[in-house]
DRENFIBA-910043 format. One record per residue (C-alpha): residue number from 1; residue in one letter; x negated, y, z negated. Coordinates in pm, whole numbers. Each point is the difference from the previous one (the first is absolute). Last residue first. Layout:
N
+-----+------+--------+--------+--------+
! pos ! code !      x !      y !      z !
+-----+------+--------+--------+--------+
! NUM !    A !      X !      Y !      Z !
...
+-----+------+--------+--------+--------+
This chain:
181
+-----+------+--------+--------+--------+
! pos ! code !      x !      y !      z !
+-----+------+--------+--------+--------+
! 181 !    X !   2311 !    788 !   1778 !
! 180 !    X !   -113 !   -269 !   -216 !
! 179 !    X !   -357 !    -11 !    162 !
! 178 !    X !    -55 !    352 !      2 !
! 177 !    X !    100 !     -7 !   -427 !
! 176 !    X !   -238 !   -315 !      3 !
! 175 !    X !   -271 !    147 !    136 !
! 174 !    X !     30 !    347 !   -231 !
! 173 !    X !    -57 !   -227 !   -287 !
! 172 !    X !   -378 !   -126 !      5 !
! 171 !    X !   -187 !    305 !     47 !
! 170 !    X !    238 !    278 !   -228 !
! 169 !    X !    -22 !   -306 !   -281 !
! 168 !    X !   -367 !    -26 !     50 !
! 167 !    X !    -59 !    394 !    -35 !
! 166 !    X !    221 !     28 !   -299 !
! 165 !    X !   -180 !   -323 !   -166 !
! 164 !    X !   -359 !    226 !     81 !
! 163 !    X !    161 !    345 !   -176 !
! 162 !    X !     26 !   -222 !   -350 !
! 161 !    X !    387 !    -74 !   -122 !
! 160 !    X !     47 !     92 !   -310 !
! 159 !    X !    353 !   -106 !    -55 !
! 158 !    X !    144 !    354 !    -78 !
! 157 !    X !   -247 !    253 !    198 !
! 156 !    X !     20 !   -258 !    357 !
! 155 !    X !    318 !    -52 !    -57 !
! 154 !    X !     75 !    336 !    -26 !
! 153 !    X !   -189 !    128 !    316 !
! 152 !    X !    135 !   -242 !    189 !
! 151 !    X !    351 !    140 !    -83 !
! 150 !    X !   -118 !    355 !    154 !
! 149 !    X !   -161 !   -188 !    332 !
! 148 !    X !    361 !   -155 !     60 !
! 147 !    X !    146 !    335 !    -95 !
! 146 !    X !   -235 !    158 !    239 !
! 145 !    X !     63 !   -259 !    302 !
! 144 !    X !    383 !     69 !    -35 !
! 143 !    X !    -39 !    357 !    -10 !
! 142 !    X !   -188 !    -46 !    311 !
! 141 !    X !    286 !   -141 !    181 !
! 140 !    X !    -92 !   -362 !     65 !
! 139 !    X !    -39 !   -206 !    361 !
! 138 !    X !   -384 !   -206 !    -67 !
! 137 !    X !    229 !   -339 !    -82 !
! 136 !    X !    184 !     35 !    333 !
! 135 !    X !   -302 !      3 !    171 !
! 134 !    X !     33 !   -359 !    -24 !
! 133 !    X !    329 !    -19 !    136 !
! 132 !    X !    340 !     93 !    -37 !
! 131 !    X !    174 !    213 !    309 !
! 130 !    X !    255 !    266 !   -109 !
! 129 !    X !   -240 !    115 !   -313 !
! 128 !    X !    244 !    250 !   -153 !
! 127 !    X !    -90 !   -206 !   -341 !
! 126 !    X !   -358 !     90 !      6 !
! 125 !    X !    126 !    365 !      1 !
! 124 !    X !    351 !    -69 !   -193 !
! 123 !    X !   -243 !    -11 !   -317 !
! 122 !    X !    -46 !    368 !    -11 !
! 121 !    X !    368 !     80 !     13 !
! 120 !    X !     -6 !   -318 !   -273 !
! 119 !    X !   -177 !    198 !   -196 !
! 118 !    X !    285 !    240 !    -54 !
! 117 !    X !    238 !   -283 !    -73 !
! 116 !    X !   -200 !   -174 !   -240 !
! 115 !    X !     84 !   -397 !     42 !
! 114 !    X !   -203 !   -111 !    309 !
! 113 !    X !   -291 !    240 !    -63 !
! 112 !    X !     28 !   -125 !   -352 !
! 111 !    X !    -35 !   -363 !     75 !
! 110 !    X !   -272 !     53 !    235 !
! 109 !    X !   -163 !    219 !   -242 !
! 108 !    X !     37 !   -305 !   -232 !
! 107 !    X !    -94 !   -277 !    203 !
! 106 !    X !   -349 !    210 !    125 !
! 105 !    X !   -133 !    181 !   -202 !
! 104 !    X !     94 !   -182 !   -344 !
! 103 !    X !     53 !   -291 !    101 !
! 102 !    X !   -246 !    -70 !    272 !
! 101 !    X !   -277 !    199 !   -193 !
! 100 !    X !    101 !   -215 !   -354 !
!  99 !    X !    -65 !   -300 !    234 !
!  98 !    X !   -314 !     53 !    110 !
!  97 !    X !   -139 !    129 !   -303 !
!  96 !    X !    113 !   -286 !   -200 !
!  95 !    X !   -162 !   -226 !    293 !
!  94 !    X !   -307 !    191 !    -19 !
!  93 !    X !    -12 !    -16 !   -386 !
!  92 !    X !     45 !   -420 !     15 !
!  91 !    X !   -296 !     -1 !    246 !
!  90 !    X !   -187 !    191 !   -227 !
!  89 !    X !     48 !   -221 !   -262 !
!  88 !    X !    179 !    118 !   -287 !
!  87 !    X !    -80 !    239 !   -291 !
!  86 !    X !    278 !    221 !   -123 !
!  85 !    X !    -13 !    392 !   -130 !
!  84 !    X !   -141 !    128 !    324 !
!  83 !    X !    289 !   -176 !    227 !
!  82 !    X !    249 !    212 !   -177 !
!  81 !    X !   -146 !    349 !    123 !
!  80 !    X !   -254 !    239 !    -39 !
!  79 !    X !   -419 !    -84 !    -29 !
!  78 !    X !   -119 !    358 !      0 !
!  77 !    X !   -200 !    -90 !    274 !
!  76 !    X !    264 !   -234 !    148 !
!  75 !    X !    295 !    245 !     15 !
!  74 !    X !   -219 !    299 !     97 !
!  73 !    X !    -98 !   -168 !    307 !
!  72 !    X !    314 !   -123 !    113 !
!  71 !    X !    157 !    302 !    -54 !
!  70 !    X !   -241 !    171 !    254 !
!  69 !    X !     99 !   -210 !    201 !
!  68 !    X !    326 !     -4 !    -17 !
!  67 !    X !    -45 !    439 !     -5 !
!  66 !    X !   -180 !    -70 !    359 !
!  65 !    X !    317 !   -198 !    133 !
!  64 !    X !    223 !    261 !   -118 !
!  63 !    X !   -204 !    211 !    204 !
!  62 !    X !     -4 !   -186 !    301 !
!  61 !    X !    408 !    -34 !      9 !
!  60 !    X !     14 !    264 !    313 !
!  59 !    X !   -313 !   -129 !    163 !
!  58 !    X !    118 !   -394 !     -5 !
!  57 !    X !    346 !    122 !     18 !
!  56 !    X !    -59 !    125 !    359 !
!  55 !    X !   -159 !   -289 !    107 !
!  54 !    X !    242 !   -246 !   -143 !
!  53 !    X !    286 !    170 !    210 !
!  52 !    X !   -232 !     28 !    315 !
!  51 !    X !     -6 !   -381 !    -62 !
!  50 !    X !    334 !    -20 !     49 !
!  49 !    X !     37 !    216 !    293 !
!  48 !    X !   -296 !   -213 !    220 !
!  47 !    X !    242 !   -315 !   -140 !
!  46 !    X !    291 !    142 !    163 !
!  45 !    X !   -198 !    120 !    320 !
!  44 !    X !   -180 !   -348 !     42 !
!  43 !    X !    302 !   -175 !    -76 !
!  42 !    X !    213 !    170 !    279 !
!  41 !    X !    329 !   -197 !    -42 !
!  40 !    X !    173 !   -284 !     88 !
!  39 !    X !   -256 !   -234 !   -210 !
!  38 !    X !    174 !   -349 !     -8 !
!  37 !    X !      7 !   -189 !   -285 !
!  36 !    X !   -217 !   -182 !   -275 !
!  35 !    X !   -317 !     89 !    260 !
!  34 !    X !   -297 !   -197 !    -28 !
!  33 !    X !   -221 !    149 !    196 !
!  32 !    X !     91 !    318 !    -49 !
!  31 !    X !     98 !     12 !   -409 !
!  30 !    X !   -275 !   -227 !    -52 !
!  29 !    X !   -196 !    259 !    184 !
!  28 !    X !    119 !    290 !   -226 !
!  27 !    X !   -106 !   -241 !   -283 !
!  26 !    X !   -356 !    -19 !     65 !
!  25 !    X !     25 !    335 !    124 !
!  24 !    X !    156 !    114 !   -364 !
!  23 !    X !   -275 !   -185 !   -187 !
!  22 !    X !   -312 !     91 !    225 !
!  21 !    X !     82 !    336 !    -92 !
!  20 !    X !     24 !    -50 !   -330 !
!  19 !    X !   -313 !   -214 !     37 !
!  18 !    X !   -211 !    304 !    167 !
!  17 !    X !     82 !    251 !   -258 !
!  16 !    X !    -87 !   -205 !   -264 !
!  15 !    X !   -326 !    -28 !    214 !
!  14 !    X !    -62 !    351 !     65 !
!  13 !    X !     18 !     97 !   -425 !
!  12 !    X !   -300 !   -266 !     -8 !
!  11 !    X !     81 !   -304 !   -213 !
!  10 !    X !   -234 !    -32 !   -314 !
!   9 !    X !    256 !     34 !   -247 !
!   8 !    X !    248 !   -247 !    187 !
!   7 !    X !   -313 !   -238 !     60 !
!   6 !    X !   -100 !     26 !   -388 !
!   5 !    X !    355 !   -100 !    -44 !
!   4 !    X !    -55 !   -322 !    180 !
!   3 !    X !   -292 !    -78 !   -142 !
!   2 !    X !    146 !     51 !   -376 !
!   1 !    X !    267 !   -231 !     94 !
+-----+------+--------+--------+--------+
């Protein structure tokens, strides 16, 4: 375990960048060459659309992203959060930190964004989607991407979760959010 999250910590920024986008073209060309149905539509254009989406919120939610960060670091040097006052494996922390991050940022926002009516005007975004696919998973109103960012930010202060789980999480999830759209 520890070799594996020594590769995380190691990773160059250009390579996480290069297996999230290896991710959604591995499953964009599922999507092609194995098609569930028929594509009556131009894909290249929708998808080209989506991904302008993602773009965008990429520079717009940047600074959220910075403060997580920044978080992250304060939270383990001053050692804050549940996962500081109990010793378990690391593996066993990983998978807490895991699933705390999908719960907390992820199931609950979603929940919320479903059941809030005002953030459910920001929610309609990835819901507006008129033809599902992988890029699908990229479609979110910014205010949907901060709040998801926002929630992140607690779990990572009220579990403890180190800055390198964070990055593993953000690595390994996104595939199967393209995957399932």
């Amino acid at each position: 375990m520890a070799d594996l999250l020594d590769f995380f910590k190691n990773m160059p920024e250009w390579h996480m960048v290069v297996w999230l986008a290896a991710c959604i073209v591995f499953c964009w060309l599922l999507e092609v060459l194995i098609p569930q149905f028929r594509f009556d539509y131009n894909k290249f254009k929708h998808d080209a659309f989506n991904l302008g989406i993602f773009v965008m919120n990429l520079v717009l939610v940047a600074p959220i992203a910075l403060a997580l960060a920044m978080v992250a670091v304060w939270g383990e040097s001053h050692q804050v959060g549940l996962l500081y006052f109990v010793e378990l494996p690391v593996w066993a922390e990983l998978l807490v930190a895991i699933l705390f991050l999908d719960l907390i940022a992820q199931y609950g926002v979603h929940y919320l964004l479903h059941h809030v009516r005002w953030m459910w005007r920001l929610h309609i975004v990835h819901h507006s989607d008129t033809h599902v696919d992988a890029t699908t998973a990229t479609r979110h109103h910014p205010g949907d991407a901060a709040f998801r960012l926002v929630a992140s930010i607690v779990a990572i202060v009220v579990v403890g979760i180190p800055g390198l789980y964070y990055i593993v999480y953000r690595l390994i999830t996104p595939f199967f959010g393209y995957f399932t759209h």
